[in-house]
C-alpha positions in Angstrom: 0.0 0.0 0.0 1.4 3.5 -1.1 2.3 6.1 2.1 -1.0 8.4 1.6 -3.2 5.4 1.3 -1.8 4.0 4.0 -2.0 6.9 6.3 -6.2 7.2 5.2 -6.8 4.1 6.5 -5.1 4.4 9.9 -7.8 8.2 10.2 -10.2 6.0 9.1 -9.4 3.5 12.0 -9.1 6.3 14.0 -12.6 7.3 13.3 -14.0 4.0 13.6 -13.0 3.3 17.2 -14.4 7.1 18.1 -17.3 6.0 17.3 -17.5 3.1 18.1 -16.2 4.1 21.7 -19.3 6.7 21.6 -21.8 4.2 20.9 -20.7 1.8 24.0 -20.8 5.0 25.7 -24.4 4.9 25.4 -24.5 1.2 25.6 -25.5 0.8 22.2 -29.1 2.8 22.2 -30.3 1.8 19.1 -32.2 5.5 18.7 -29.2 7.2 18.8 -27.1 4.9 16.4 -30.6 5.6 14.2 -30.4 9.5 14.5 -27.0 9.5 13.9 -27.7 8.2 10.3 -30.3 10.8 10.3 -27.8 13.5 10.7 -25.3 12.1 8.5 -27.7 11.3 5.5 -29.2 14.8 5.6 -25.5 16.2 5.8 -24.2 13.7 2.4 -27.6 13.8 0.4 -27.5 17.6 -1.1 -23.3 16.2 -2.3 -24.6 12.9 -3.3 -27.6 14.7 -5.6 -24.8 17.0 -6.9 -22.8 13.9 -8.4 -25.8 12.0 -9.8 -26.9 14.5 -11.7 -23.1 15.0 -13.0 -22.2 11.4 -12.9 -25.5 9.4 -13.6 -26.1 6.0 -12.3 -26.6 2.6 -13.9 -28.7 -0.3 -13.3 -26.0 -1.9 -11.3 -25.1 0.8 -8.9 -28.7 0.8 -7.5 -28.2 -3.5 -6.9 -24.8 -2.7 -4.9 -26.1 0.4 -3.2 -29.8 -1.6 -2.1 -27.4 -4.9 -1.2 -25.2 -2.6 1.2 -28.2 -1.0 2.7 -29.9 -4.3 3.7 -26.7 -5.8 5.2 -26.2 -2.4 7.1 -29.6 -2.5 8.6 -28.7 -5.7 10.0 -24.9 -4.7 10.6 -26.1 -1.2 13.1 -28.9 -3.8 14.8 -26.6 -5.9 15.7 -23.7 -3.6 16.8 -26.5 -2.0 19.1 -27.1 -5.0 20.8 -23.6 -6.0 20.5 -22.6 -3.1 23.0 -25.6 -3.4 24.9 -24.5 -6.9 26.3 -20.8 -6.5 26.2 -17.7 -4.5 26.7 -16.4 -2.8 23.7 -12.5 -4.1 24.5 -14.5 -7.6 23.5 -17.1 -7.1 21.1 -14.9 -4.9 18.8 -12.0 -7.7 18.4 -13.9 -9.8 18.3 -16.4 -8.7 15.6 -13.4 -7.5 13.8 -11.8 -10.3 13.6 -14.2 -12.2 12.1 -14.2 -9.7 9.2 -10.6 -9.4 8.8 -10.7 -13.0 8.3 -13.9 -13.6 6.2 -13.0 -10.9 4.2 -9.4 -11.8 2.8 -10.8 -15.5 2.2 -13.8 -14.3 0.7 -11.9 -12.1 -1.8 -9.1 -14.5 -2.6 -11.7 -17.1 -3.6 -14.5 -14.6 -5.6 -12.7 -11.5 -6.3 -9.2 -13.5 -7.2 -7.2 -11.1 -5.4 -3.6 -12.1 -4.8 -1.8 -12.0 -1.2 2.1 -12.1 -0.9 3.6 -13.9 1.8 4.5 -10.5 3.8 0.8 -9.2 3.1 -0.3 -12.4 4.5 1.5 -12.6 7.6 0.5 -9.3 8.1 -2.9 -10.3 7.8 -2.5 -13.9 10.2 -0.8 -11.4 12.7 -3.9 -9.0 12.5 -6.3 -11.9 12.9 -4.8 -13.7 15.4 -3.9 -10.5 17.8 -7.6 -9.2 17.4 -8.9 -12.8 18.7 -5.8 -12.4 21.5 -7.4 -9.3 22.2 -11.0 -10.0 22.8 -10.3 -13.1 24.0 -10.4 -12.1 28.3 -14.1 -11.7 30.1 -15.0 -8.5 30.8 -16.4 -8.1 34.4 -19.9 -6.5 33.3 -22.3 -7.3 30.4 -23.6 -10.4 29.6 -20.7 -11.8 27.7 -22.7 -14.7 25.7 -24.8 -12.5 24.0 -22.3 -9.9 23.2 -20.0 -12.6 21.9 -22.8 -14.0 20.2 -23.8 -10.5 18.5 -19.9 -9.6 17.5 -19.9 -12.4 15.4 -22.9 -11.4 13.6 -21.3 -8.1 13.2 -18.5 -9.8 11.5 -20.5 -11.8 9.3 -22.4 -8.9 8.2 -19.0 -6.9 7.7 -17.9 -9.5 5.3 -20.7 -9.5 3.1 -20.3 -5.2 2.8 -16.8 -5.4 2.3 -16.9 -7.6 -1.1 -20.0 -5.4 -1.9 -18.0 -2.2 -1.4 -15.0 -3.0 -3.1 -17.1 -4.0 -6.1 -19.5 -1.2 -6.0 -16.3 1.1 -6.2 -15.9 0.2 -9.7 -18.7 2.1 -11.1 -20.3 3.9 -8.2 -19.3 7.4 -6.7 -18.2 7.0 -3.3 -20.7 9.9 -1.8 -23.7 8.6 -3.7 -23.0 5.1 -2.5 -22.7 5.7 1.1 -25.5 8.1 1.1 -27.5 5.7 -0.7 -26.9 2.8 1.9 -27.7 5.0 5.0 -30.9 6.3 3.5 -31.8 2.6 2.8 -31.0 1.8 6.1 -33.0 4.5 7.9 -36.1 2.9 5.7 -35.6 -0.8 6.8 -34.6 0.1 10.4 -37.5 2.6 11.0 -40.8 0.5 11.5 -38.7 -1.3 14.2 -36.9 1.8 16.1 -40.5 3.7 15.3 -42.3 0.3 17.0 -40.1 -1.4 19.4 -37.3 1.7 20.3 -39.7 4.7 20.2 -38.1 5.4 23.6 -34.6 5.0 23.0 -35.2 7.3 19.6 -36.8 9.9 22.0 -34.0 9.9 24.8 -31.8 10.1 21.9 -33.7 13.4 20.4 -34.0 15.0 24.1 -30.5 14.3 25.4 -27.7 12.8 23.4 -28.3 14.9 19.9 -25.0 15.2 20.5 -23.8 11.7 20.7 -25.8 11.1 17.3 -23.9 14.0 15.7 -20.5 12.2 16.5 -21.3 8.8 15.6 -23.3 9.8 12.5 -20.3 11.8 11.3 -17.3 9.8 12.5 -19.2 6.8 10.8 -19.7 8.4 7.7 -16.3 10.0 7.1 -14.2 7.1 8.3 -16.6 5.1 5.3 -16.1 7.3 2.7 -12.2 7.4 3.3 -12.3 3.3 3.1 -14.4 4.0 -0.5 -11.8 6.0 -1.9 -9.4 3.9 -0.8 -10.6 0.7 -2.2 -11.0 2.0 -5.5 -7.1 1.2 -6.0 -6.0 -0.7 -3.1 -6.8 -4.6 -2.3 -9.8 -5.3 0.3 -8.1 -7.9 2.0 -5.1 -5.7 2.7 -7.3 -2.5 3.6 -9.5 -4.1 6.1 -7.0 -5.9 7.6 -5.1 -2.3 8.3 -7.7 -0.6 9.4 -8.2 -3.0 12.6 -5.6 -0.8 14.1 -8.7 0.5 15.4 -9.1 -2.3 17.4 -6.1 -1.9 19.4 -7.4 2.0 19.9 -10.8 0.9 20.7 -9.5 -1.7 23.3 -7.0 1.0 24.8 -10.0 3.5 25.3 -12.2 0.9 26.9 -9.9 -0.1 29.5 -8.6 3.3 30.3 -12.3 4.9 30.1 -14.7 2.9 30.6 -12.8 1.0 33.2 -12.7 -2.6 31.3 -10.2 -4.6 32.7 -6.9 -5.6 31.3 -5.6 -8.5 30.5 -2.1 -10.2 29.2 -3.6 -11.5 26.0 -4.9 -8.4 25.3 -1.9 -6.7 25.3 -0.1 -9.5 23.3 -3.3 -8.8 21.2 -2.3 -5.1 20.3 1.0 -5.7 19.9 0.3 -8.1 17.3 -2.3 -6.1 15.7 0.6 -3.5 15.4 3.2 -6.1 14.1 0.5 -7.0 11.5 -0.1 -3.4 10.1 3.9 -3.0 9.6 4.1 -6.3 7.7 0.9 -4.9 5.6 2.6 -1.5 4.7 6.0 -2.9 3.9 4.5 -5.7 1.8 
């Protein structure tokens, strides 16, 4: 990966576990996640019309952009309930991990990307120090069902990632993400307008705030992983950006008062080993 490319993806990570950290902060209220998407699509949409009327869209972009948007709805519900049941220094490893792994497989075999031996010890050392790292009990939160949910954040990551990196062939990067939070607000609305009315109205009373920062750190930490994989391999970009993991882990043991453990620190400094191998390769 080229310096400046490089160097987006580790701001990118950087957003990511901001808001990430923001949403365990709230313990995953769904409403706030949900009005943060609000903000953040109302923000995007007058760019996104801008380049659609310049740019035009095919029959295709609308299949990547409505494929994204179904896998996100699922992707933010379970990240809510993720963080509702468990510590973020183990869900986001954890969830992570699953990704960084899935991912690389999944576009080796369908996308017929190719891995050099540094690029893939970089990614085994990625892997394997995010599962170090979530890998010790927090002492709060049910820890099945946040372990349970992580996963299905992974699974869900997977599929978006092979979607995104496609979609980047033909589809601006601003119209695409605005298109998939939209789409998202729609799916996710009869529930948080049914079964989270409460959480949505906390969310416009008190933490309008909190809804700003996860809505924007979300959507600009995105778009910068867009751009990105325009040029640069998938397997390579998500594995780099689970630096974020390490920050997120830091942040929730020195905030949030999660507590440490050895494998977690042999976690990070394996995540950190990982990204070196990935840059140099």
């Amino acid at each position: 990966m080229i310096t400046l490319s490089f160097l987006l993806v580790i701001l990118s990570a950087i957003l990511h576990a901001l808001w990430n950290f923001a949403t365990k902060k709230v313990s995953g209220n769904l409403g706030i996640l949900y009005l943060g998407l609000v903000f953040a699509s109302a923000l995007l949409l007058p760019f996104a019309v801008v380049f659609v009327i310049r740019d035009g869209m095919v029959r295709t972009d609308y299949v990547f952009i409505i494929a994204t948007g179904v896998i996100h709805s699922f992707y933010f519900f379970f990240l809510s309930r993720a963080y509702t049941h468990g510590n973020i220094s183990v869900v986001y490893p954890i969830a992570r991990g699953c990704g960084v792994v899935g991912t690389a497989v999944v576009a080796i075999m369908l996308l017929g990307e190719t891995v050099s031996v540094t690029g893939l010890t970089g990614i085994l050392c990625t892997s394997l120090g995010i599962l170090f790292a979530g890998s010790g009990r927090g002492k709060s939160g049910n820890y099945g069902k946040g372990l349970a949910y992580a996963f299905l954040v992974g699974v869900t990551m997977i599929f978006y990632s092979i979607i995104d990196k496609m979609a980047m062939a033909s589809v601006h990067p601003v119209i695409y993400i605005t298109g998939l939070f939209l789409l998202t607000m729609l799916i996710l609305a009869p529930y948080v307008l049914i079964r989270r009315r409460g959480e949505l109205s906390d969310a416009l009373a008190k933490y309008k705030r909190n809804s700003l920062l996860i809505g924007v750190g979300s959507a600009a930490g995105y778009l910068i992983i867009l751009f990105i994989l325009q040029t640069a391999r998938v397997s390579y970009v998500v594995a780099v950006r689970e630096v974020s993991v390490a920050l997120g882990a830091v942040m929730g043991m020195m905030f949030l008062d999660e507590p440490a453990f050895k494998k977690k620190i042999t976690g990070i400094v394996l995540i950190v080993l990982g990204m070196i191998l990935i840059k140099i390769s």
